[in-house]
mmCIF entry with sequence, helices, sheets and N, C-alpha, C, O atoms, coordinates in Angstrom:
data_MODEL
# 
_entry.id   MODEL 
# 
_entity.id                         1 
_entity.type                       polymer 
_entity.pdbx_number_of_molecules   1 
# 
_entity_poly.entity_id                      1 
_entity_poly.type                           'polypeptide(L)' 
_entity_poly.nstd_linkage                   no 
_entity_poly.nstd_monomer                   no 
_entity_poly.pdbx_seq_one_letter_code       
;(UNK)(UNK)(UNK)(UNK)(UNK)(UNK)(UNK)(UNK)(UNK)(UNK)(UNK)(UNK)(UNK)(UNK)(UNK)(UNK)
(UNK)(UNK)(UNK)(UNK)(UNK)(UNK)(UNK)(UNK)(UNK)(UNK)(UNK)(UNK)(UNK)(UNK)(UNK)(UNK)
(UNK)(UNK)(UNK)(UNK)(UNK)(UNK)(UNK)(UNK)(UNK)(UNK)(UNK)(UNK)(UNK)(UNK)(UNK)
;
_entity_poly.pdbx_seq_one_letter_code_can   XXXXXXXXXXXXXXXXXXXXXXXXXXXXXXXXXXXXXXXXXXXXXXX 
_entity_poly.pdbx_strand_id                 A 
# 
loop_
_entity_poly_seq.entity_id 
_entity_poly_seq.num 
_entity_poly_seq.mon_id 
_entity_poly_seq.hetero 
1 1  UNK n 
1 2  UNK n 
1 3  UNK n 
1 4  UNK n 
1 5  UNK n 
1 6  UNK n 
1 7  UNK n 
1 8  UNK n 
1 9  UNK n 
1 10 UNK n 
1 11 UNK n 
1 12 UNK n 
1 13 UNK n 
1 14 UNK n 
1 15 UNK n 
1 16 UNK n 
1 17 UNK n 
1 18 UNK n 
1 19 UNK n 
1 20 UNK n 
1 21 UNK n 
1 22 UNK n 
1 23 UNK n 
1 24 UNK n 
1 25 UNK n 
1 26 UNK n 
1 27 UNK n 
1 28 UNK n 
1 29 UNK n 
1 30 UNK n 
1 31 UNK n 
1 32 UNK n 
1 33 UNK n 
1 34 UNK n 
1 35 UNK n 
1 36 UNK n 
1 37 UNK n 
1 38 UNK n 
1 39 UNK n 
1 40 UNK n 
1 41 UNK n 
1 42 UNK n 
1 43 UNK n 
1 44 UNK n 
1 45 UNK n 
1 46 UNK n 
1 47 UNK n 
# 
_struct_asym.id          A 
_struct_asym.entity_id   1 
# 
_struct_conf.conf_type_id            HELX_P 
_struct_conf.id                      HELX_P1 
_struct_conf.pdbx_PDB_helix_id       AA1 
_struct_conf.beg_label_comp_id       UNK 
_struct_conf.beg_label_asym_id       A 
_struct_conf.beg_label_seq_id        2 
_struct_conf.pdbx_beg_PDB_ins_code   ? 
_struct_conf.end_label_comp_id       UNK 
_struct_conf.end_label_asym_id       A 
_struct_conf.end_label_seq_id        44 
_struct_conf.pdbx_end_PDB_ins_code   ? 
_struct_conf.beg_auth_comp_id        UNK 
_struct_conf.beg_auth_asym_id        A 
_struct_conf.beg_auth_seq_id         2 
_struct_conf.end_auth_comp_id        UNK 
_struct_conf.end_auth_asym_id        A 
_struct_conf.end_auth_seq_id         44 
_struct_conf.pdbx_PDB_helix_class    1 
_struct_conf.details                 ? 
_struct_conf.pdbx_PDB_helix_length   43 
# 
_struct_conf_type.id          HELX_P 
_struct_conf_type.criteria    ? 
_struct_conf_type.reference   ? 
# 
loop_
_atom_site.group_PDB 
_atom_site.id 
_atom_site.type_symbol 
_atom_site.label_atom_id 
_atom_site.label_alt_id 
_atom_site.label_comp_id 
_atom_site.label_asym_id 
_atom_site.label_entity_id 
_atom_site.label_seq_id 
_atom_site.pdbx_PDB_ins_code 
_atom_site.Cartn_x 
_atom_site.Cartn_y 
_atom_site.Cartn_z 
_atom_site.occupancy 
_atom_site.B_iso_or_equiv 
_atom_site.pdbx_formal_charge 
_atom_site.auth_seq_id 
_atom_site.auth_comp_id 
_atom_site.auth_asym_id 
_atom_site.auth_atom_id 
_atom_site.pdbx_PDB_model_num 
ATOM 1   N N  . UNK A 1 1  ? 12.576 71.334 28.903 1.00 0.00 ? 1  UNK A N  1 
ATOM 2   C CA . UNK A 1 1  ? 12.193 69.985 29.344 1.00 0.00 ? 1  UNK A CA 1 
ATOM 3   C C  . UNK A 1 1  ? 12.752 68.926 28.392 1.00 0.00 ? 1  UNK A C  1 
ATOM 4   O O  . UNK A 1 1  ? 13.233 67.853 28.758 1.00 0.00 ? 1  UNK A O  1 
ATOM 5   N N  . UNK A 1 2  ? 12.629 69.370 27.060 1.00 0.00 ? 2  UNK A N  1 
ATOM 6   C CA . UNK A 1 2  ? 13.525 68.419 26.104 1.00 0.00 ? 2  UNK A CA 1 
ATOM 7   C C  . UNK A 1 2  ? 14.802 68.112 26.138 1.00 0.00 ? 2  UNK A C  1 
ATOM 8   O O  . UNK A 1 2  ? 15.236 67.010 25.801 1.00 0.00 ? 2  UNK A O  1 
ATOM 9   N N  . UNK A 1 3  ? 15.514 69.083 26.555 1.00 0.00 ? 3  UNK A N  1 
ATOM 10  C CA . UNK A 1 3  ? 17.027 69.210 26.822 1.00 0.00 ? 3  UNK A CA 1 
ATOM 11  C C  . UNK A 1 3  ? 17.202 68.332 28.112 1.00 0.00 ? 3  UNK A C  1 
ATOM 12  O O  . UNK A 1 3  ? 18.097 67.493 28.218 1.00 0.00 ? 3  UNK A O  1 
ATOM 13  N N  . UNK A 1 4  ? 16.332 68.582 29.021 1.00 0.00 ? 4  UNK A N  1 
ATOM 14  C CA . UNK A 1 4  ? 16.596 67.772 30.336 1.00 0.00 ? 4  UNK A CA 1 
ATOM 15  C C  . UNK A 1 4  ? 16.304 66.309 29.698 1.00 0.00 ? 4  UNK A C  1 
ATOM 16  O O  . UNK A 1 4  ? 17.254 65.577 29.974 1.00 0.00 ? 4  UNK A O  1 
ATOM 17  N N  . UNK A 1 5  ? 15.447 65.723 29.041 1.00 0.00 ? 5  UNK A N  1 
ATOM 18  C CA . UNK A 1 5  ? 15.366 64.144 28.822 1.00 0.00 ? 5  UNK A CA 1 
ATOM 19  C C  . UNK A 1 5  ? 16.305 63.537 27.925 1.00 0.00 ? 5  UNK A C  1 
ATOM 20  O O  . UNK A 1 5  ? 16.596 62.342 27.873 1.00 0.00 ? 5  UNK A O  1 
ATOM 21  N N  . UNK A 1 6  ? 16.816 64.614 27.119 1.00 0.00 ? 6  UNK A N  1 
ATOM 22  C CA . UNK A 1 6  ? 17.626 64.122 26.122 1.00 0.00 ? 6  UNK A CA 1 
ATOM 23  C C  . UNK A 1 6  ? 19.115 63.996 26.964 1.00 0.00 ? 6  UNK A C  1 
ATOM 24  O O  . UNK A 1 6  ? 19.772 62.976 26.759 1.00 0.00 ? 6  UNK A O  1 
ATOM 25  N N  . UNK A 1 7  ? 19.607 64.945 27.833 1.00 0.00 ? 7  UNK A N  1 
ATOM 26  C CA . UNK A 1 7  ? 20.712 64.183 28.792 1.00 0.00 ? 7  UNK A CA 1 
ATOM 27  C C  . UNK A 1 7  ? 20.518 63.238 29.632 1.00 0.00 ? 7  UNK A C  1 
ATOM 28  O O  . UNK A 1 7  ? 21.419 62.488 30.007 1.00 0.00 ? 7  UNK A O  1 
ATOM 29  N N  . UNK A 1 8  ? 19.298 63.172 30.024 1.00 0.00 ? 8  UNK A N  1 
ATOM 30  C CA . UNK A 1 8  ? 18.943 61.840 31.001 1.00 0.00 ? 8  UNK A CA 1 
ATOM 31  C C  . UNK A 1 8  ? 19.087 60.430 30.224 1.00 0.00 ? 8  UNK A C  1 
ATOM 32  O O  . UNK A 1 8  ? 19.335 59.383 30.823 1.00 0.00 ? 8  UNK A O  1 
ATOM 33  N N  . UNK A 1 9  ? 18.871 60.531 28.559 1.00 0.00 ? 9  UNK A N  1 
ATOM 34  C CA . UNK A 1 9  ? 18.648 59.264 28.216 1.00 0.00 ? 9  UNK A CA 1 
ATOM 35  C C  . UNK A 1 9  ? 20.447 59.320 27.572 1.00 0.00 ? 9  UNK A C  1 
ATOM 36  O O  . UNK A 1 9  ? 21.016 58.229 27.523 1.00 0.00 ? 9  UNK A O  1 
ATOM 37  N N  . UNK A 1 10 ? 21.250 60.591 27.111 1.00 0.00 ? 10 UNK A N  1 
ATOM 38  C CA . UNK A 1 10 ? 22.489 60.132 27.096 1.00 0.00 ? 10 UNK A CA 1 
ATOM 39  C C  . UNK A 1 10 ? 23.344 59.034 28.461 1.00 0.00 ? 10 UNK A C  1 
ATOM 40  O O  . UNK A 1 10 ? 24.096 58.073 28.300 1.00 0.00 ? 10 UNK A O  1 
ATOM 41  N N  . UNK A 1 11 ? 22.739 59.803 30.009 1.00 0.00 ? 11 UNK A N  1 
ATOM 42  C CA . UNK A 1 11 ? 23.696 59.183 30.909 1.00 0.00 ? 11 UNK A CA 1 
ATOM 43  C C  . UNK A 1 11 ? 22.985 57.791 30.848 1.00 0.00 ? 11 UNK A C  1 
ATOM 44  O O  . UNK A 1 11 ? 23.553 56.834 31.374 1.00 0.00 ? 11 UNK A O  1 
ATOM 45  N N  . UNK A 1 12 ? 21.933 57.646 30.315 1.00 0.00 ? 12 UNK A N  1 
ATOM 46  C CA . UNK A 1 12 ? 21.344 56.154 30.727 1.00 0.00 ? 12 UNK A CA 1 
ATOM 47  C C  . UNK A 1 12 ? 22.255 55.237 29.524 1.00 0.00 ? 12 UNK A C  1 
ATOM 48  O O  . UNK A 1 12 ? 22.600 54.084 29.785 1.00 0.00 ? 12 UNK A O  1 
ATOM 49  N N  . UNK A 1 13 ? 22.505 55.714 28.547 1.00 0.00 ? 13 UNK A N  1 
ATOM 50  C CA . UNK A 1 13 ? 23.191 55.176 27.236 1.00 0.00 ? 13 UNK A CA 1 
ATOM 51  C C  . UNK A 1 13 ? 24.545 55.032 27.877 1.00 0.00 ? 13 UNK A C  1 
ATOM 52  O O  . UNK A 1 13 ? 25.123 54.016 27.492 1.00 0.00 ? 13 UNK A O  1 
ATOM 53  N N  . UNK A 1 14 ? 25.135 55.672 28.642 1.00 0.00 ? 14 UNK A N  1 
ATOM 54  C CA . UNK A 1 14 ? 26.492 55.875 29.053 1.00 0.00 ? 14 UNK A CA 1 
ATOM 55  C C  . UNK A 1 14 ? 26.913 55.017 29.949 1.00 0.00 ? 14 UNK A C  1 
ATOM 56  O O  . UNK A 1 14 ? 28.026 54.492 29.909 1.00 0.00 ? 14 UNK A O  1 
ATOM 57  N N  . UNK A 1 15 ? 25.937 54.783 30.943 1.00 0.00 ? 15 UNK A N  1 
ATOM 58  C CA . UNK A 1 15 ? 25.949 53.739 32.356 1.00 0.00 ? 15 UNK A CA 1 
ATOM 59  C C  . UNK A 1 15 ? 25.818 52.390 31.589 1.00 0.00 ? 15 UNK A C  1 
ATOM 60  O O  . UNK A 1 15 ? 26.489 51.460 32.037 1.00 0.00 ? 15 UNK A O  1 
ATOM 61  N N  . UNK A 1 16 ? 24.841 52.100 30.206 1.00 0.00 ? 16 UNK A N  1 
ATOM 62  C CA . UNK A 1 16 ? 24.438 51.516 29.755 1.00 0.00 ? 16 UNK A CA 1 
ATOM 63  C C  . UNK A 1 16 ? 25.793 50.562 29.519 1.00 0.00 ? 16 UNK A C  1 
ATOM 64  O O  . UNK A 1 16 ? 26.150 49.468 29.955 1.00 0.00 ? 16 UNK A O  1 
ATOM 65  N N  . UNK A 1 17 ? 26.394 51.607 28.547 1.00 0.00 ? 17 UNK A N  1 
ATOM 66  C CA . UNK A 1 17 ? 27.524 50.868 27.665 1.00 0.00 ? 17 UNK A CA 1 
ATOM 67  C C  . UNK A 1 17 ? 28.809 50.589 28.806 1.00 0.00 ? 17 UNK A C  1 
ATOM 68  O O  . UNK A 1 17 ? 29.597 49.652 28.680 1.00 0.00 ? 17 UNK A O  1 
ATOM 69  N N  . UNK A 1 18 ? 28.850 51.441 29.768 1.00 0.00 ? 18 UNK A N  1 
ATOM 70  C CA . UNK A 1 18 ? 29.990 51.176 30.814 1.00 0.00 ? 18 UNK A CA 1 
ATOM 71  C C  . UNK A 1 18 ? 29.675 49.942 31.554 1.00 0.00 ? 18 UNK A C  1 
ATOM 72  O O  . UNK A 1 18 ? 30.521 49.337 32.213 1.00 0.00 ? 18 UNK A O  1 
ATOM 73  N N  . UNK A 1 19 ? 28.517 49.596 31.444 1.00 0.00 ? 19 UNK A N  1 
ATOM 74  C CA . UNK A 1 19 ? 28.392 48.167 32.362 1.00 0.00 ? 19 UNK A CA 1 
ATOM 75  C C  . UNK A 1 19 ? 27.990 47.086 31.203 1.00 0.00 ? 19 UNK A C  1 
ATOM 76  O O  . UNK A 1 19 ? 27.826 45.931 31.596 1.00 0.00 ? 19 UNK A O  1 
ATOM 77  N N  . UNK A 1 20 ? 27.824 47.342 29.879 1.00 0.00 ? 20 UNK A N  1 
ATOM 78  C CA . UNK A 1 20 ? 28.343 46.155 29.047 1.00 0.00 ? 20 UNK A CA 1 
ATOM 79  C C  . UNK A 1 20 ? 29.293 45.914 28.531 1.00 0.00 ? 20 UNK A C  1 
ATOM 80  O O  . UNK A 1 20 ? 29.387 44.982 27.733 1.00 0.00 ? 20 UNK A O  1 
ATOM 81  N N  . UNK A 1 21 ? 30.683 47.037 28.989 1.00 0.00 ? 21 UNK A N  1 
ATOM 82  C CA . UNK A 1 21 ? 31.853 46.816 28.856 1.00 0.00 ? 21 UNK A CA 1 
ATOM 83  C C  . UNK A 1 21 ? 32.397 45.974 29.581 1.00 0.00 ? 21 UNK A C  1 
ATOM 84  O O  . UNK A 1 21 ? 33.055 44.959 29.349 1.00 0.00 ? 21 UNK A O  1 
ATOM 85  N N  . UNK A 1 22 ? 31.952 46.654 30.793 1.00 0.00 ? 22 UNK A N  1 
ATOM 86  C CA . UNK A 1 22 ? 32.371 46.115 32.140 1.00 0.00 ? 22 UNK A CA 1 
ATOM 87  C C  . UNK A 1 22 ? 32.409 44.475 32.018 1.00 0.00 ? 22 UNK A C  1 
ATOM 88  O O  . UNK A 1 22 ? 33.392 43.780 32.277 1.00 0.00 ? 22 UNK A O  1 
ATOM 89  N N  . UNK A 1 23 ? 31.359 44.092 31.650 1.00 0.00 ? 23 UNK A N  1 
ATOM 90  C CA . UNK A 1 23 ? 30.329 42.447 31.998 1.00 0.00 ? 23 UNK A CA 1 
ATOM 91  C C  . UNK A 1 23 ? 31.622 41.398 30.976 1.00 0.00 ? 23 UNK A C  1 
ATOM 92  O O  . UNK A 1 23 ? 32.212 40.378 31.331 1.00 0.00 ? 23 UNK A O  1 
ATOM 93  N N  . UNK A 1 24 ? 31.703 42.140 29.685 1.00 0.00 ? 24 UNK A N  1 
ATOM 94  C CA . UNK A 1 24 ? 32.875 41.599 29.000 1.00 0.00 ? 24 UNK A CA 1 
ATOM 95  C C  . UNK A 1 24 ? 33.985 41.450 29.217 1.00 0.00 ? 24 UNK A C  1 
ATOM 96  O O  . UNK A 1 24 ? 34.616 40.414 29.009 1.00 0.00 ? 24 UNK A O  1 
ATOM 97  N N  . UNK A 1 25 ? 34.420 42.515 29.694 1.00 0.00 ? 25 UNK A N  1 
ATOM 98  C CA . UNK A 1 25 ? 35.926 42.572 30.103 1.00 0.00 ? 25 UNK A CA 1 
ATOM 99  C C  . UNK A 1 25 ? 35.981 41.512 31.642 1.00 0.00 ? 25 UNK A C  1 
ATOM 100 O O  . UNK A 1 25 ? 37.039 40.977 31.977 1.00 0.00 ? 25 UNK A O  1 
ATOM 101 N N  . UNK A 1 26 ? 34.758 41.348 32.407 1.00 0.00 ? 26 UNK A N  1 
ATOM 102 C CA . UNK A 1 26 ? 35.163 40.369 34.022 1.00 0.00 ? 26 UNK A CA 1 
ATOM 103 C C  . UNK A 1 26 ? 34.651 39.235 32.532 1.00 0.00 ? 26 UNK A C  1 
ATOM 104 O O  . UNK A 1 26 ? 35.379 38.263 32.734 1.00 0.00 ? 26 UNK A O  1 
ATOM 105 N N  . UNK A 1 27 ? 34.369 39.123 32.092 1.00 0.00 ? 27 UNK A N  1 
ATOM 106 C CA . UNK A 1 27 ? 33.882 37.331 30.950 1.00 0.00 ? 27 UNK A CA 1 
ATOM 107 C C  . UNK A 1 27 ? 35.269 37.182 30.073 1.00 0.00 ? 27 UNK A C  1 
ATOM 108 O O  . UNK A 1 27 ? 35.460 36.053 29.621 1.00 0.00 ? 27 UNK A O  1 
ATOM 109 N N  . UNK A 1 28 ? 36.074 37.995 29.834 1.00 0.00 ? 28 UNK A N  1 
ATOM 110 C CA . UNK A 1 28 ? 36.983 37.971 29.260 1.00 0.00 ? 28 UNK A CA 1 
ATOM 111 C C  . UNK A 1 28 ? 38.352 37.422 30.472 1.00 0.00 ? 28 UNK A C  1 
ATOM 112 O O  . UNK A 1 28 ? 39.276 36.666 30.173 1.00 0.00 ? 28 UNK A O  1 
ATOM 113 N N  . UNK A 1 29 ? 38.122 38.044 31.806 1.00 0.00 ? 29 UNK A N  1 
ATOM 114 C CA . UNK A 1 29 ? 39.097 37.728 32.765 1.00 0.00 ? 29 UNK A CA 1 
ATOM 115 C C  . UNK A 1 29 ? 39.074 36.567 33.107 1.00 0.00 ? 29 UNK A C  1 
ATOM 116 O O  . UNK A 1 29 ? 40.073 35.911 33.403 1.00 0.00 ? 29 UNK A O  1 
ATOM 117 N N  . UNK A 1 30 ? 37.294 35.954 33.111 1.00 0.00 ? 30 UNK A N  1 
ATOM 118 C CA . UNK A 1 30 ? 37.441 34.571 34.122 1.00 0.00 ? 30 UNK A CA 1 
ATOM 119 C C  . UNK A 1 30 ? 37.411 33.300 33.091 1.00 0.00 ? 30 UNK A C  1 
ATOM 120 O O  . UNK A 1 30 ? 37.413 32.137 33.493 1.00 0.00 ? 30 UNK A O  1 
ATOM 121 N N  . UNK A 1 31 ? 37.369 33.833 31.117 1.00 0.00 ? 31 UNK A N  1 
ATOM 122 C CA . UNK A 1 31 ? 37.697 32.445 31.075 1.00 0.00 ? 31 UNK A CA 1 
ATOM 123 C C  . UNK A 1 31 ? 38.710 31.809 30.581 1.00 0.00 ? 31 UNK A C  1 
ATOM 124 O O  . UNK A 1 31 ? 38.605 30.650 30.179 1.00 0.00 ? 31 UNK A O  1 
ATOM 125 N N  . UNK A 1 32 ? 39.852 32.505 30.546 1.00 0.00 ? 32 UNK A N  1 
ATOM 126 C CA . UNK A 1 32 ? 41.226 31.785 30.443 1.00 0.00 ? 32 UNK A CA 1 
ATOM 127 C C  . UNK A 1 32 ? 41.190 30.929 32.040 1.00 0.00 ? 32 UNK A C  1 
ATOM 128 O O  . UNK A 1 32 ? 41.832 29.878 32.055 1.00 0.00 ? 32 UNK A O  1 
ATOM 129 N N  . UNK A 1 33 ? 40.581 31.273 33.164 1.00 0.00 ? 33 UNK A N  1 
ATOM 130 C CA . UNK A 1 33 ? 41.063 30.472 34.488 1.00 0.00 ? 33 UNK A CA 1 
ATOM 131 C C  . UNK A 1 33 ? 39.355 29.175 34.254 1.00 0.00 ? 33 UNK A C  1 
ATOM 132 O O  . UNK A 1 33 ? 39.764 28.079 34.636 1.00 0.00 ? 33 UNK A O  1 
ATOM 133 N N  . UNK A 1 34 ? 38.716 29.113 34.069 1.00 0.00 ? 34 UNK A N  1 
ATOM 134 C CA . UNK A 1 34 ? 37.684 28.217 33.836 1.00 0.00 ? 34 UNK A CA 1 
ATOM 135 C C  . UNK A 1 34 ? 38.331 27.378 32.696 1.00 0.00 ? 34 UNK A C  1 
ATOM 136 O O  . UNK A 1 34 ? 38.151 26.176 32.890 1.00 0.00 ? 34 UNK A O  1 
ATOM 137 N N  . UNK A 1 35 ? 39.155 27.707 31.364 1.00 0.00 ? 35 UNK A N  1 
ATOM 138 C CA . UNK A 1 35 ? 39.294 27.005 30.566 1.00 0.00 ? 35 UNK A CA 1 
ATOM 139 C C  . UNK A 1 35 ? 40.901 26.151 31.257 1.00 0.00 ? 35 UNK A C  1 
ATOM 140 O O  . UNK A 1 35 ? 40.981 24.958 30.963 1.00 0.00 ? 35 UNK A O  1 
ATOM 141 N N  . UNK A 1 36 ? 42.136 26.768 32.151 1.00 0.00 ? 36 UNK A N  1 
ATOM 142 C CA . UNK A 1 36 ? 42.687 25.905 32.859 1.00 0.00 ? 36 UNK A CA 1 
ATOM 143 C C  . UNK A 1 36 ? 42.220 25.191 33.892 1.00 0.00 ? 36 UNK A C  1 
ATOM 144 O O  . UNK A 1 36 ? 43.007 24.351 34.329 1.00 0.00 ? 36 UNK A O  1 
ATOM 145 N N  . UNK A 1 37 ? 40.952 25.292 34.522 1.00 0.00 ? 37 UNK A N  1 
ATOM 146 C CA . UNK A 1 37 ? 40.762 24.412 35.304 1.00 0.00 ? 37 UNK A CA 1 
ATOM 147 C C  . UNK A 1 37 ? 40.210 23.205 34.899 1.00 0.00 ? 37 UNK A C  1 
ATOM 148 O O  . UNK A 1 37 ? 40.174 22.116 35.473 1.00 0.00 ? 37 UNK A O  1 
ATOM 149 N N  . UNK A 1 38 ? 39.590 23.730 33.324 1.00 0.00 ? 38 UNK A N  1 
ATOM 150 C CA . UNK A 1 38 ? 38.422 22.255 32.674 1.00 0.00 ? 38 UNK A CA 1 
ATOM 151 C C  . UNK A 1 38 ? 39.931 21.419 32.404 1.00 0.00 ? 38 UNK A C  1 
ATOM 152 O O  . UNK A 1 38 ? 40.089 20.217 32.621 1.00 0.00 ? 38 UNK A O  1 
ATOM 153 N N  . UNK A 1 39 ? 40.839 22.231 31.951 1.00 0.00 ? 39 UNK A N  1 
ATOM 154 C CA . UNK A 1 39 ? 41.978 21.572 31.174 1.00 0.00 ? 39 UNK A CA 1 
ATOM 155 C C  . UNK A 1 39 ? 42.543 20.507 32.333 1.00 0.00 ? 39 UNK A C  1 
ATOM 156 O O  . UNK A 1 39 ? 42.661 19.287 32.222 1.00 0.00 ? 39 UNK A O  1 
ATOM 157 N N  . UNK A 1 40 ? 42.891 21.451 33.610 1.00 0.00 ? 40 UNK A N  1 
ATOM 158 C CA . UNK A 1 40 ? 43.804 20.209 34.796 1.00 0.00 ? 40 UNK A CA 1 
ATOM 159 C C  . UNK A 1 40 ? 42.953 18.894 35.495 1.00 0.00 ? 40 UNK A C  1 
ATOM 160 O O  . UNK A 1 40 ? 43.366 17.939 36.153 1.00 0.00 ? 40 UNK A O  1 
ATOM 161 N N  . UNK A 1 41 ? 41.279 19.366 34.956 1.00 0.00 ? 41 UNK A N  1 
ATOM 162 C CA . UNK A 1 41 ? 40.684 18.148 34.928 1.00 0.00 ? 41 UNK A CA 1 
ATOM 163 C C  . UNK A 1 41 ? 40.582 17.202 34.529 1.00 0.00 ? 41 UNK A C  1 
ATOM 164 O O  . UNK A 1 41 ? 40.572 16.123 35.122 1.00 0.00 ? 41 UNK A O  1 
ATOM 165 N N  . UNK A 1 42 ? 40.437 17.533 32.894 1.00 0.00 ? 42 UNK A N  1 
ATOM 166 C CA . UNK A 1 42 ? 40.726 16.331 31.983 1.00 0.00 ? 42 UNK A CA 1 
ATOM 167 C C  . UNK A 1 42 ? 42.222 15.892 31.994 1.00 0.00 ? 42 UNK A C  1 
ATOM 168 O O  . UNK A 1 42 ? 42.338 14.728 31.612 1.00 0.00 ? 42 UNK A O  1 
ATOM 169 N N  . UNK A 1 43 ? 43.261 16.422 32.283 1.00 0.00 ? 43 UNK A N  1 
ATOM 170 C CA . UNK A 1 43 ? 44.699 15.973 32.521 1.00 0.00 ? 43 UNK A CA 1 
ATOM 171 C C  . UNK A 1 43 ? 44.173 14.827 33.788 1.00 0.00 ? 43 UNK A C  1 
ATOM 172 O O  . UNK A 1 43 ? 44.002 13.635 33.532 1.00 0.00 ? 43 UNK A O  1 
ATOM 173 N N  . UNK A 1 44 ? 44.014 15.269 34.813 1.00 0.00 ? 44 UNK A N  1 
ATOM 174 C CA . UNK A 1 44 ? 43.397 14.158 36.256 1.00 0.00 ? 44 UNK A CA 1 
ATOM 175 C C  . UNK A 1 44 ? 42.813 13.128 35.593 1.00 0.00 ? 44 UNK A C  1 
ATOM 176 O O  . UNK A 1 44 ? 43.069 12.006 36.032 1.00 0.00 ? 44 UNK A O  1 
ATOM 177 N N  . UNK A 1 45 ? 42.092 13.212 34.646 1.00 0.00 ? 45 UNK A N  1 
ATOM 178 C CA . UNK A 1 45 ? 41.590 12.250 34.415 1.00 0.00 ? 45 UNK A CA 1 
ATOM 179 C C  . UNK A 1 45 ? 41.601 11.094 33.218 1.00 0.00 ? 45 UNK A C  1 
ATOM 180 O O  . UNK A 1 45 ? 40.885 10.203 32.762 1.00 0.00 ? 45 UNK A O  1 
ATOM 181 N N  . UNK A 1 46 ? 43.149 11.834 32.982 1.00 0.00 ? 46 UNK A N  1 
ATOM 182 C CA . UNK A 1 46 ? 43.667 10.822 32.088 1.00 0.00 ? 46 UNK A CA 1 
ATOM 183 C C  . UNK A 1 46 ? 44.949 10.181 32.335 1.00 0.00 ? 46 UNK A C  1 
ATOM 184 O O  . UNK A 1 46 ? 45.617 9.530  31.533 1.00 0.00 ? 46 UNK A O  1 
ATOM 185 N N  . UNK A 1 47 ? 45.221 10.468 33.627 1.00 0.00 ? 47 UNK A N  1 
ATOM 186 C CA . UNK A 1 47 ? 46.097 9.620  34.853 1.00 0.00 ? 47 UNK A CA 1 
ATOM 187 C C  . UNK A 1 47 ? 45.489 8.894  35.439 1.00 0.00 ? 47 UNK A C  1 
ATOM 188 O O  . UNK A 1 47 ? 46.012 8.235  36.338 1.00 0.00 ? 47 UNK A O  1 
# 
């Protein structure tokens, strides 16, 4: 029974870290395009 909880709480550690990889790497994708769009704003608005 110990053996069974102790892999249950590895895959929970595993799913864990694969979806706070995950969360970084899409936060890492979207803000080079959020930081050109703040940018072609303030350009607009200094025309």
């Amino acid at each position: 029974m110990l053996l069974f909880y102790r892999t249950n709480f590895v895959l929970i550690l595993v799913i864990f870290l694969a979806s706070v990889i995950a969360l970084s790497a899409m936060a890492a994708a979207t803000r080079p395009v959020l930081r050109a769009k703040t940018y072609k704003r303030l350009e607009n608005r200094k025309k």
